[in-house]
C-alpha positions in Angstrom: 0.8 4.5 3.0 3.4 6.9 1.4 6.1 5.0 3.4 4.9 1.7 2.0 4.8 2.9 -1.3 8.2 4.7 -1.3 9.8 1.7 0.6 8.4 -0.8 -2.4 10.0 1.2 -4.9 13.2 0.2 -3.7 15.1 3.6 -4.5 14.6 5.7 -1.7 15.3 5.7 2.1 12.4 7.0 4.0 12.8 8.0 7.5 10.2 9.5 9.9 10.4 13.0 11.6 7.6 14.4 14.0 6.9 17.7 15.4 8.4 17.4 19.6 6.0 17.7 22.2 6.3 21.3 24.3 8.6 20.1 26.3 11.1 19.1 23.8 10.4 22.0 21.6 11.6 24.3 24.5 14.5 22.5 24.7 15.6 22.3 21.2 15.1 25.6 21.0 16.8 26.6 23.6 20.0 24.6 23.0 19.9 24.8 19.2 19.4 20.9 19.0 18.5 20.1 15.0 15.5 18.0 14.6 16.4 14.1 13.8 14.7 11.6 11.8 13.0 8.4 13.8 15.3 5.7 12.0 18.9 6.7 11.8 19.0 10.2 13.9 20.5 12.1 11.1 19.7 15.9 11.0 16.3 16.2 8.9 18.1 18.7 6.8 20.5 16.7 5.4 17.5 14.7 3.2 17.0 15.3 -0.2 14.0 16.3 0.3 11.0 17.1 3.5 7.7 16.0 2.8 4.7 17.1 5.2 1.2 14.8 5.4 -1.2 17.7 6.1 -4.6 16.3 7.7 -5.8 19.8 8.9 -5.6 23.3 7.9 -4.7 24.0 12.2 -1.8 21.7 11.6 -0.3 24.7 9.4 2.0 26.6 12.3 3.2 23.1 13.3 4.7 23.2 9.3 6.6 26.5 10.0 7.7 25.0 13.4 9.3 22.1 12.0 11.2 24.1 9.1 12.4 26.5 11.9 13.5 23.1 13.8 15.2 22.0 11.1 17.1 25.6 10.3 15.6 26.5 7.6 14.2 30.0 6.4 10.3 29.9 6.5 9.6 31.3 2.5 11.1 29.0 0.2 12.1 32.5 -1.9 15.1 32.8 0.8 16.6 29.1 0.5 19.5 27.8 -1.5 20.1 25.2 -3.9 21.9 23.4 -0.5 18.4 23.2 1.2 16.0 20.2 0.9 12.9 20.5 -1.2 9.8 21.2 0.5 6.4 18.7 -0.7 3.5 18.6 1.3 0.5 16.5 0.3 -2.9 15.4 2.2 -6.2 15.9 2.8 -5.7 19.2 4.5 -4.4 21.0 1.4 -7.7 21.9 -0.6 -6.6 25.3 -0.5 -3.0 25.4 -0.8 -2.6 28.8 -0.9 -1.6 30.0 2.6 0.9 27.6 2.7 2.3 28.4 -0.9 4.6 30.6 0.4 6.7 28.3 2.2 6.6 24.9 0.1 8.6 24.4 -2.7 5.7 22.0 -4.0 2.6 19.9 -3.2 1.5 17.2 -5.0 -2.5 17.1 -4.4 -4.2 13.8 -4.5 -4.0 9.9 -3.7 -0.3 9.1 -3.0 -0.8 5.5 -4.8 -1.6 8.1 -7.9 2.2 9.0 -9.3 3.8 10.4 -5.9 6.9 7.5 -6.4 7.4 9.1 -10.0 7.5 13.1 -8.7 9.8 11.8 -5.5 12.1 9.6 -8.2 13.0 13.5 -10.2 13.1 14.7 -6.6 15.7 13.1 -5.5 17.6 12.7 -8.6 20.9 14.6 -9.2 19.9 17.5 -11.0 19.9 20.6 -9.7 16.8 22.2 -7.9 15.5 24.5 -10.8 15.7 22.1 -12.8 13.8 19.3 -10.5 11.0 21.6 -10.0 10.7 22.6 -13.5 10.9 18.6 -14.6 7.6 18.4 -12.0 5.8 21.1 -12.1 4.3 19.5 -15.9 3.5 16.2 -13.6 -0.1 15.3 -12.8 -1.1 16.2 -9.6 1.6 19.1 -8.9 1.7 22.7 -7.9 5.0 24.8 -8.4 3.5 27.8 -6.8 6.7 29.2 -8.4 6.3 27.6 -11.8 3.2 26.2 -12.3 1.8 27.5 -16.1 -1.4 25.3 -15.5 -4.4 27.6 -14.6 -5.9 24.2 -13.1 -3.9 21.3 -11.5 -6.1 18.8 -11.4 -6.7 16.5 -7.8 -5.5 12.5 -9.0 -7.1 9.6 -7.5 -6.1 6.2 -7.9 -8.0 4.2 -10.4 -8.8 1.2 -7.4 -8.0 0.6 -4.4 -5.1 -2.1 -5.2 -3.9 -4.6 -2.7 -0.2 -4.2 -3.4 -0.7 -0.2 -2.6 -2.1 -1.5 1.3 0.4 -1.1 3.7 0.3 -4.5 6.4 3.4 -4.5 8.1 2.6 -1.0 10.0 5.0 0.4 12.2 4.5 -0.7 15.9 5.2 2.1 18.5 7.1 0.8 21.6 4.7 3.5 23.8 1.3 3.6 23.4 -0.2 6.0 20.8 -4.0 7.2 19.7 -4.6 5.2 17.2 -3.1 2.1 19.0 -4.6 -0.4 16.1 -3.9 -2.2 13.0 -6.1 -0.5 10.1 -7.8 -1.4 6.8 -8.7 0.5 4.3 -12.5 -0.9 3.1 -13.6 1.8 0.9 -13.0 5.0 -0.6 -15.3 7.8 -1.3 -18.9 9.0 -0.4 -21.5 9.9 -2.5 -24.4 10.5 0.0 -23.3 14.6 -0.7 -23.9 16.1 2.6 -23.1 19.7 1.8 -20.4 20.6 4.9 -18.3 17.7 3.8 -14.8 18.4 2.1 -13.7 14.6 2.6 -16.4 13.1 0.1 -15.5 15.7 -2.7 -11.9 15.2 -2.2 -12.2 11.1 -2.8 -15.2 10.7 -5.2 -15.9 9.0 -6.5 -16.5 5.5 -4.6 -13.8 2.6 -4.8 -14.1 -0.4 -2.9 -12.3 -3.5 -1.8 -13.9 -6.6 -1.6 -14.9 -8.1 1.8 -12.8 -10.9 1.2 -9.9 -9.2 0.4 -10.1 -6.6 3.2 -10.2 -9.3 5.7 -7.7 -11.2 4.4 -5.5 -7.9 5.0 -7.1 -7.6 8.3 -5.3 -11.0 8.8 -1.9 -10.1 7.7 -1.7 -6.6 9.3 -2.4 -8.1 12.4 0.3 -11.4 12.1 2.4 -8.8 11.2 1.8 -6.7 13.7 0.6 -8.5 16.7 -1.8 -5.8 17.1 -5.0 -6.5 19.6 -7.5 -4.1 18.2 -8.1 -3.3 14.6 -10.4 -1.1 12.2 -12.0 -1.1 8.6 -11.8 2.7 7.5 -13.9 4.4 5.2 -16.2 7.7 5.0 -19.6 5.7 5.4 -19.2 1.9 6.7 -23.2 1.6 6.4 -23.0 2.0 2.6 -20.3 0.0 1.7 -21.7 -2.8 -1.1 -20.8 -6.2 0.7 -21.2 -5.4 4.0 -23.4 -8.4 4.9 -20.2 -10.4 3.9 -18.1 -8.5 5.6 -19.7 -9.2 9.1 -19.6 -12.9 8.2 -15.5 -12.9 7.0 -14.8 -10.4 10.9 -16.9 -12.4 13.3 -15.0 -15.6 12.6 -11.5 -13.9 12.5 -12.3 -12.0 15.7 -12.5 -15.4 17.4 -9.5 -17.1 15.6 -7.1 -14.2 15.9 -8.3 -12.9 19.2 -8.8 -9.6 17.9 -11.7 -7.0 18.8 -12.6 -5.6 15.3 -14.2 -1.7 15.5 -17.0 -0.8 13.9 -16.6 2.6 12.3 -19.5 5.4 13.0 -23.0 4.0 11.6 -26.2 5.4 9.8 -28.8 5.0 12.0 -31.4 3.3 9.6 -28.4 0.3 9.9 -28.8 -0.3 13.4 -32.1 -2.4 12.9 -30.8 -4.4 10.2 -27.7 -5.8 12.6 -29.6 -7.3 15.3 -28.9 -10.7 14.1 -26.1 -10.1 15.6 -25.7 -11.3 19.3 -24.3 -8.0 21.1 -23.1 -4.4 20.1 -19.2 -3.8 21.3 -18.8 -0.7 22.8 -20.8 2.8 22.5 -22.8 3.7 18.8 -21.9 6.6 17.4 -24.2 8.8 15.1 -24.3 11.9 13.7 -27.7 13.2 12.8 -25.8 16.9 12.4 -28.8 18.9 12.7 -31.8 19.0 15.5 -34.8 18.9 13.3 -35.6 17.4 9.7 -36.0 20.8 8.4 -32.3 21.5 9.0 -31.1 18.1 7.8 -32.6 18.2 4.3 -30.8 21.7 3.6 -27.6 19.9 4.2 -28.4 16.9 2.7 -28.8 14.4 5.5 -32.4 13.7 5.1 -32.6 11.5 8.6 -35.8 11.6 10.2 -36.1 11.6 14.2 -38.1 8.5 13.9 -35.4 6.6 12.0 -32.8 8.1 14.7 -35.2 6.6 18.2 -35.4 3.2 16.1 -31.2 3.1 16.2 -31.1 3.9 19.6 -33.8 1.1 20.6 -32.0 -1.4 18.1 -28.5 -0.2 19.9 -30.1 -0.3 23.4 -30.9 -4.3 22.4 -28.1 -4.8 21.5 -26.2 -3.9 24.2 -24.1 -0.9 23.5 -22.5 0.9 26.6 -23.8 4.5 25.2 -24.8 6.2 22.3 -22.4 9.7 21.1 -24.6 12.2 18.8 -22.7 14.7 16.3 -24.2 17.9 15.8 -23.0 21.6 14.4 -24.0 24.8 15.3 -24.0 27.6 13.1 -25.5 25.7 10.5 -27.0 28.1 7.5 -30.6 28.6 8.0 -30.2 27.4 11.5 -32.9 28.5 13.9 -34.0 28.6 18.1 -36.0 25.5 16.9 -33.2 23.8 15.5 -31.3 23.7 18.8 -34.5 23.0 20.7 -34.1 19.9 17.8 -30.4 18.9 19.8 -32.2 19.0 22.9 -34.9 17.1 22.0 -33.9 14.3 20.3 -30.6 13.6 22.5 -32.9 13.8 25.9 -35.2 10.9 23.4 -32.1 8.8 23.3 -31.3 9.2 26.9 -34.6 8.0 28.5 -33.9 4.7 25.9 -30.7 4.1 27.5 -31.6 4.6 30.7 -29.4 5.9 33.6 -26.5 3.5 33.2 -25.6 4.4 29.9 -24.6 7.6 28.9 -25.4 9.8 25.5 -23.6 12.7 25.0 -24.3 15.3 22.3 -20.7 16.7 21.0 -21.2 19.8 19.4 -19.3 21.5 16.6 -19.2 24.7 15.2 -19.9 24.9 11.3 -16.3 26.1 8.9 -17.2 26.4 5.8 -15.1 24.6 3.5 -13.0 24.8 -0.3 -14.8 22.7 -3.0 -18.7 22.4 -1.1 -21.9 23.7 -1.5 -21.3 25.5 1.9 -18.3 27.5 0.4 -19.8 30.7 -0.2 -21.3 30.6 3.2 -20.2 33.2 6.2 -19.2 31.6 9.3 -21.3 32.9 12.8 -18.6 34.6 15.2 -17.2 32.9 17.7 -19.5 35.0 20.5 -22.6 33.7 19.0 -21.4 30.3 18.5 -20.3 30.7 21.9 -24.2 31.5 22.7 -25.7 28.6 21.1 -23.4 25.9 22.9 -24.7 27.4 25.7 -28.5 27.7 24.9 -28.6 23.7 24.1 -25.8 22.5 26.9 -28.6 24.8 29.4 -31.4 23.1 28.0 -30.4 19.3 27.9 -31.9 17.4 30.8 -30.7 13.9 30.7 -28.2 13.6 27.9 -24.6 15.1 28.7 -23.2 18.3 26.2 -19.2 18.6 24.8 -18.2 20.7 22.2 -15.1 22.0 19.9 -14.1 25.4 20.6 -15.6 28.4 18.3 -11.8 29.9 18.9 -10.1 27.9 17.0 -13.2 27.1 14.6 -12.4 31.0 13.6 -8.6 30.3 12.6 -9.7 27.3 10.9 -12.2 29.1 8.8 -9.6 32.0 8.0 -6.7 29.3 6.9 -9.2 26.8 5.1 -10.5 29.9 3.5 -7.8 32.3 2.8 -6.0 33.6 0.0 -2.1 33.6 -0.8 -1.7 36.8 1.7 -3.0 34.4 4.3 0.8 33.4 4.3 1.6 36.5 6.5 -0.8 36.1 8.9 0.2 32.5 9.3 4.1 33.7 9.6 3.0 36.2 12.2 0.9 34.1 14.6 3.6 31.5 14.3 6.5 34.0 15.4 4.4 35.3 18.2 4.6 31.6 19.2 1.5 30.0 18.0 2.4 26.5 17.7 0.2 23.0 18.5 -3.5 24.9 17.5 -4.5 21.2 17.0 -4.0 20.8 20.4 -6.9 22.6 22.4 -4.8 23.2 26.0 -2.3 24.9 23.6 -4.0 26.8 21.2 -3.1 30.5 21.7 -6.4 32.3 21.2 -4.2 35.5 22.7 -2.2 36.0 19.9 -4.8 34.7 17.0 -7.5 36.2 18.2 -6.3 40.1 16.9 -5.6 38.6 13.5 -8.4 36.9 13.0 -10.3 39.8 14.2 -8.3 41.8 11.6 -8.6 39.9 8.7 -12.2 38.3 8.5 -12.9 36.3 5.6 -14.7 38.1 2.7 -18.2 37.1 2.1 -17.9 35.4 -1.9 -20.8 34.5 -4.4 -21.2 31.5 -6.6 -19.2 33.0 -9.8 -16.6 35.4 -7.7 -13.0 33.6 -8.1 -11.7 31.6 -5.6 -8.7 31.1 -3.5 -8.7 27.3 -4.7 -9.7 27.2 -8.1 -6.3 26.4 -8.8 -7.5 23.2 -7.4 -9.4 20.9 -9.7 -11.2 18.2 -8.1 -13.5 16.8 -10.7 -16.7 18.2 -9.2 -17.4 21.5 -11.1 -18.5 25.0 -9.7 -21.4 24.6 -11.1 -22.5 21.5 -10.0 -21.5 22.9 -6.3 -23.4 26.2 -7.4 -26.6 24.2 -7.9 -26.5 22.4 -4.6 -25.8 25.5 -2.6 -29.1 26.8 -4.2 -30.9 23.4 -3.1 -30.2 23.7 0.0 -31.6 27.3 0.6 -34.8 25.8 -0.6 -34.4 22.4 1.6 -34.1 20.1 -1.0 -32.1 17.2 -0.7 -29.9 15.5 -3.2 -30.9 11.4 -3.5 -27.6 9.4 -3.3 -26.8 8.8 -6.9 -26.5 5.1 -6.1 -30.3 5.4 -5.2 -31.1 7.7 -7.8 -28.4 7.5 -10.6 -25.4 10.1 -11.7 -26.2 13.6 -10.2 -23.8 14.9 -12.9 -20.8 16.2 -10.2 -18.2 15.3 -12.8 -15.9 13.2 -10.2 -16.5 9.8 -12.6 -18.1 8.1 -15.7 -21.3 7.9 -13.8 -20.8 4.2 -13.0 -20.8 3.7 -9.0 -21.3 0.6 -6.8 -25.1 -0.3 -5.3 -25.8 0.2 -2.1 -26.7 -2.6 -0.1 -29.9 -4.1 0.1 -30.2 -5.1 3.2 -28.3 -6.4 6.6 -29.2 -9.6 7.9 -26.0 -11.4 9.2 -26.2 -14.8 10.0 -23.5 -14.7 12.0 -24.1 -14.7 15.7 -21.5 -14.6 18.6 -20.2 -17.3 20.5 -18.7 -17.7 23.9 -15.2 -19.4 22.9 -13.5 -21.8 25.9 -10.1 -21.3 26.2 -8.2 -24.7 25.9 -6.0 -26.1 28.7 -2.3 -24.6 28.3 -0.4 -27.9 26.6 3.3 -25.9 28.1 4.5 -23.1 29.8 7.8 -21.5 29.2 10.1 -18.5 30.5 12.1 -16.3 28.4 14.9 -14.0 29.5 15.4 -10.8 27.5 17.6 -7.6 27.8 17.2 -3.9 27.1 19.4 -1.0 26.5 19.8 1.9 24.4 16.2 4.2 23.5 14.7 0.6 24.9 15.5 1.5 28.6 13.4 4.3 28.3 9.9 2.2 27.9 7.7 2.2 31.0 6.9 -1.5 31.8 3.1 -1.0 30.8 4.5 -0.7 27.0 6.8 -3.5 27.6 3.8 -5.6 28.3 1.8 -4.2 25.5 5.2 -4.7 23.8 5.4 -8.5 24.5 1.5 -9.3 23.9 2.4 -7.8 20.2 5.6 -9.7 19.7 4.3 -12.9 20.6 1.0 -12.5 18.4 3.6 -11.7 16.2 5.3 -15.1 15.8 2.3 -17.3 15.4 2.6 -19.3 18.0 -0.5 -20.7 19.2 -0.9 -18.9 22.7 -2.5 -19.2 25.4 -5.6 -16.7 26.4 -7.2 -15.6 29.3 -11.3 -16.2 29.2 -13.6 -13.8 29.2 -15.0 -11.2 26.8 -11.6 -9.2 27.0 -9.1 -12.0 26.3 -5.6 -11.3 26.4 -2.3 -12.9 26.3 -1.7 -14.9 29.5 1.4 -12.8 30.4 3.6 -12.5 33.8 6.7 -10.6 34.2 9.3 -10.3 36.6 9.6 -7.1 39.2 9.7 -3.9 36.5 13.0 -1.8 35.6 13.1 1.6 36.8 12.5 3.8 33.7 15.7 4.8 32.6 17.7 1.3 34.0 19.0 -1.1 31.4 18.7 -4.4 31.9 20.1 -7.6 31.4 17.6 -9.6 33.7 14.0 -9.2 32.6 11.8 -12.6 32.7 8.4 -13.1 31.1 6.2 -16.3 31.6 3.6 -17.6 28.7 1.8 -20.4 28.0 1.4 -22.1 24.4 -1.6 -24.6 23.5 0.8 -27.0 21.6 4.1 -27.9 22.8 6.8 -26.2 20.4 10.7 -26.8 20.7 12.8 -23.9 22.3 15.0 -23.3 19.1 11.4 -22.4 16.9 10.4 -20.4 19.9 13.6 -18.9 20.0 13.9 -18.3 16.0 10.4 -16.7 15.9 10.9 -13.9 18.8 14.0 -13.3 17.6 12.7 -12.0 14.0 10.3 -10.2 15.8 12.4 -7.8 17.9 13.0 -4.6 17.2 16.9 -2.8 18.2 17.7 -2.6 21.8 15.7 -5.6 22.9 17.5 -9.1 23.1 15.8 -12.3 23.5 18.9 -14.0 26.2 17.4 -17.5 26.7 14.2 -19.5 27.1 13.5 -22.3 29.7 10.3 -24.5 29.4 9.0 -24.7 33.0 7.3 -27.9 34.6 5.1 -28.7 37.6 3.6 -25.6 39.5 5.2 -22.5 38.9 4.9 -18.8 40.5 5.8 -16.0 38.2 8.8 -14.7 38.0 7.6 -11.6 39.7 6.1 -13.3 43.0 9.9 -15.4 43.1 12.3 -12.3 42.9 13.9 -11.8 46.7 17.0 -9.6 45.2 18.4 -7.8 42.5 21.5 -7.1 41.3 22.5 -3.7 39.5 26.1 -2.5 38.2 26.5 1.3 38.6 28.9 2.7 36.0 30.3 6.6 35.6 30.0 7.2 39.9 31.7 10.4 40.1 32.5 9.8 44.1 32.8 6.4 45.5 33.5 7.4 49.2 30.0 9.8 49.4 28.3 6.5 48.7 29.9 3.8 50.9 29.6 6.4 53.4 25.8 6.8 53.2 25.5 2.9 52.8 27.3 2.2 56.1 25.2 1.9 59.3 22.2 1.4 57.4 20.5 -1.6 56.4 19.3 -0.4 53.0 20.6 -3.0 50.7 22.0 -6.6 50.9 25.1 -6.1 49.4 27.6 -3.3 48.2 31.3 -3.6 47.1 33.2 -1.3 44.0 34.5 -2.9 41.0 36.7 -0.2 40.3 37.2 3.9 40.8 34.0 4.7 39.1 31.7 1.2 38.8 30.3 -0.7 41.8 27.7 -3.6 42.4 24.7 -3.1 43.9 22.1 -6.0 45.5 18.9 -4.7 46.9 15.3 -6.1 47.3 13.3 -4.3 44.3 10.3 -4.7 46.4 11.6 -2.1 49.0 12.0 1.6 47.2 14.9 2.9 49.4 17.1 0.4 47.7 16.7 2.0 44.3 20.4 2.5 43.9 19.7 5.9 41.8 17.6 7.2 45.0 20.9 5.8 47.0 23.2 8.1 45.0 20.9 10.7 45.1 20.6 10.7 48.3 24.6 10.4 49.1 25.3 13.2 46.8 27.2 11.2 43.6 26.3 11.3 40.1 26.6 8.0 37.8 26.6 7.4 33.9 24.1 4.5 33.5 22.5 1.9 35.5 21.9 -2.1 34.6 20.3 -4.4 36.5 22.1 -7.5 35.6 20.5 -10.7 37.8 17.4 -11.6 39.5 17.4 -13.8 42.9 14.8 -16.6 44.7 15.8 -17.2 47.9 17.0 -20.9 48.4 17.9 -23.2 51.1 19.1 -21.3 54.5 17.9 -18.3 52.8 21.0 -18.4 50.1 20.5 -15.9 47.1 20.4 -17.9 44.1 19.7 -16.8 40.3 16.4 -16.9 38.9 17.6 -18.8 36.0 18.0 -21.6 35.5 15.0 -22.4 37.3 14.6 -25.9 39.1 11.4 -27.1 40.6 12.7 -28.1 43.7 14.3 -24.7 44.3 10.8 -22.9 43.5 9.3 -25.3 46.0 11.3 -24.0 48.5 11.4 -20.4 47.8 
């Protein structure tokens, strides 16, 4: 979203950076290499200014990483007026004050709330003191240098506008976690369980209306050409019009050929959807606690009957499995309440039977900045450690994961910490903590003396804060009052049950919750129509392109064409897809001049539109060459190939490889161009005629590698170019 907003201002030039993966790091460090932004490849430190998204409070050594990356000292007290300004912002910045240290500024809040206005004095032409002077009297800043305001209070957007939503997302080539098109559906929570940071940071409740979230759904994905898509919110179940919502999807899943997600689900919904005809995928829950008891002192009054019902509702409606959320460590937890886990999850198992799986994912309890549970001590990691085991030992039928209590420890210390946290942040990362996201890196050896050293101070309602610089809206007292609740076990009603519950996030006014569930919408087997034509395009690909794996590339091609709006042909079935066939792959690494890719389209469409609409849709390093529409009976391109033709550029040693090549029968043809280029033709369906395993194996070195024709075998057994493409000549190949 910040990209989409800065990019619609029109006065700044945003570029992406990201932290390297371990293998890169090592190298960059070890050759000095500066880190590059995504776009251009300039040097990170030549922008006017750095800004970090910060998601988690383990995501904090990655931060000193990247400033190291980019060469610049870790404390913004030992930088000069020639180094870019530091901003950080996101979710993961409740308590700003480990990190205070080292940013020159955060602004705190929702980006669509004022962030264009702070980055337009950023990267204006007055000097730095003077920038962070000009911001540090803006809403929603810290200057931990300069800021005079003994609050700064979080901002929040007044709506969710639809101008503020970004739909042309940025496509990766590769594929990524989060390999979807998204929707923001609503913002906030207001149920108040008392763990949760995420509903205090975005009260209060703001909503899009179904209408308009689908019709974003629609033009993120014909932007995007995206397969999969998701609504996102904190609590799908209570969002106000979600009876219309299922109508608008079920409709647009079938037109756009798009599986739509369902985010995690109350259990007392389940029931209410079984007017739909199936349930895609697994249901996820997250009853939290074992036992009743437990779940009224943290406000999550769910009963185990309510729990078996969704389970029997999910079970008829066909979901693959069923994944239950639980903590341990709880306050007030108890022997019984992890007898509860065990209980209840072994319930759910016997319901779905032996085919489908339930797993109970366990996570240990952090106290959090601005909750009820922020006075509360966190368990050890040992005991933790004890109680994973005691209910992973004692669950029959249903499956056990958990997070690990190690790094639930240095999450408590940095959520929880004070400005001095800064040093023990500095010192775990120049030990060479890095990636503590990352559970196969996290470095428990070097954070488990410092966190041993330095436990968080037990603090009372009353005793000042780390955060209380932060304002959020919801008072202390408010917070105070809750925490006292929920010693007693009494729960808080959702105050759009029960009315304002006087947190101070809004005017009081909040949306209903829904009354009920009952789509009318069931789902329908859809038959394909006959392909009207076929057609075969020729593409090339060089630069950072030659370095996609063909999987991508087909990933890549399903997306471009959905792209265009052409009206494609699918495969049948539940999963449909783009009816796709490509020619023999690339070696990774190869460019190419002679990839082929076969489609069908329902309507017949002249090549210059088909050729107009790829073309907008390709990104640098990949070239749309030619199309040919094909009639009669066609093989793919794939199934037709006999030979391939590669130019070898930058060999270091001709002789070494005419020397290997003779006597052998390895490939059809070899001959130089000049001193250091030669061309190569080989069958790609036989390895040893690889030509970089032929140089490798003959001892020469070469700059790069194209592959630069394709060949069917033709009369008398004649090599001749896959394109163009007659009938007679595929007959017979």
């Amino acid at each position: 979203m910040v990209r989409h907003l800065l990019n619609r201002a029109g006065d700044f030039s945003v570029r992406r950076a990201f932290h390297p993966a371990p293998d890169m790091y090592r190298m960059m460090k070890a050759d000095s290499m500066p880190l590059i932004d995504l776009e251009k490849g300039d040097p990170v430190s030549e922008s006017d200014v750095v800004g970090f998204g910060i998601s988690s409070e383990v995501l904090y050594t990655n931060v000193l990483s990247i400033l190291d990356l980019i060469g610049l000292p870790l404390r913004s007290s030992s930088r000069d007026d020639s180094a870019p300004l530091i901003l950080a912002g996101g979710g993961g910045l409740a308590n700003p004050a480990p990190l205070e240290p080292f940013v020159d500024l955060f602004f705190l809040g929702e980006a669509e709330a004022g962030l264009t206005d702070v980055m337009a004095v950023l990267c204006s032409n007055a000097g730095r003191d003077e920038k962070l002077s000009a911001v540090s009297e803006m809403p929603g800043v810290l200057v931990p240098e300069r800021t005079q305001k003994k609050k700064v209070r979080w901002v929040r957007a007044d709506k969710l506008h639809r101008k503020d939503a970004p739909v042309q997302q940025i496509v990766p080539m590769a594929q990524v976690t989060h390999d979807r098109a998204v929707v923001e559906l609503a913002r906030g929570c207001t149920r108040g369980c008392r763990f949760c940071q995420a509903s205090q940071l975005s009260r209060p409740v703001r909503e899009r209306t179904a209408r308009e979230a689908t019709e974003l759904l629609r033009e993120s994905i014909l932007c995007t050409g995206w397969e999969q898509a998701g609504f996102l919110t904190l609590s799908y179940s209570d969002y106000s019009s979600i009876d219309q919502l299922l109508q608008l999807v079920e409709p647009l899943e079938k037109e756009l050929h798009l599986k739509v997600s369902q985010p995690s689900l109350r259990p007392d919904t389940l029931p209410c959807l079984e007017s739909r005809r199936f349930f895609r995928g697994s249901l996820t829950m997250a009853p939290e606690a074992g036992t009743e008891r437990l779940r009224k002192c943290i406000n999550k009054p769910l009963s185990d009957k309510t729990i078996i019902k969704a389970a029997e509702a999910a079970s008829r409606l066909g979901a693959r499995g069923i994944k239950l959320y639980f903590m341990v460590g709880l306050p007030g937890e108890t022997v019984e309440d992890l007898d509860g886990i065990c209980s209840i999850s072994d319930i759910l198992a016997g319901i779905m039977g032996k085919k489908r799986k339930v797993t109970a994912a366990l996570s240990p309890f952090i106290p959090k900045p601005h909750t009820p549970f922020q006075w509360c001590v966190q368990l050890k990691q040992e005991e933790m450690w004890q109680r994973i085991t005691y209910v992973r030992e004692r669950c029959r039928s249903a499956s056990v994961s958990w997070n690990d209590p190690r790094v639930s420890v240095m999450e408590h210390l940095l959520s929880c910490g004070g400005r001095e946290t800064a040093d023990i942040l500095e010192e775990a990362f120049r030990a060479g903590a890095v990636y503590d996201g990352w559970s196969d890196l996290y470095r428990w050896d070097i954070w488990k003396p410092l966190v041993e050293a330095n436990p968080v101070p037990h603090r009372n309602p009353g005793d000042p804060l780390p955060w209380d610089i932060v304002d959020l809206g919801v008072s202390q007292k408010w917070l105070a009052a809750e925490y006292a609740r929920s010693q007693k076990g009494i729960p808080l009603p959702d105050c759009r049950e029960a009315g304002c519950s006087g947190c101070g996030a809004c005017d009081g006014t909040v949306p209903p919750l829904p009354d009920s569930l009952h789509s009318s919408v069931k789902g329908l087997a859809v038959q394909e129509p006959a392909p009207a034509a076929r057609y075969r395009l020729r593409y090339s690909r060089t630069g950072l392109a030659s370095l996609t794996s063909h999987l991508d590339m087909v990933r890549f091609w399903t997306r471009v064409l959905r792209r265009t709006g052409l009206p494609l042909h699918y495969t049948s079935g539940f999963s449909r897809r783009v009816k796709l066939s490509f020619s023999q792959p690339v070696p990774l690494g190869f460019m190419s001049s002679s990839e082929y890719a076969d489609f069908q389209l329902l309507e017949n469409v002249t090549i210059d539109r088909i050729h107009e609409l790829i073309s907008k849709a390709l990104p640098e390093g990949i070239k749309l060459m030619g199309i040919t529409e094909l009639t009669g009976k066609y093989r793919s391109p794939g199934a037709l190939t006999a030979a391939a033709e590669y130019i070898i550029r930058g060999i270091d040693n001709m002789e070494l490889v005419e020397d290997y090549l003779s006597g052998n029968n390895l490939v059809l043809e070899f001959s130089s161009i000049d001193k250091s280029s030669a061309r190569l033709v080989s069958d790609p369906a036989r390895g040893k005629g690889r030509p970089d395993r032929i140089f490798e194996a003959a001892g020469a070195s070469w700059i790069s590698i194209e592959r630069t024709e394709l060949f069917i075998t033709g009369g008398e057994g004649v090599l001749i170019p896959l394109e163009p493409v007659r009938k007679e000549i595929v007959n017979e190949g």
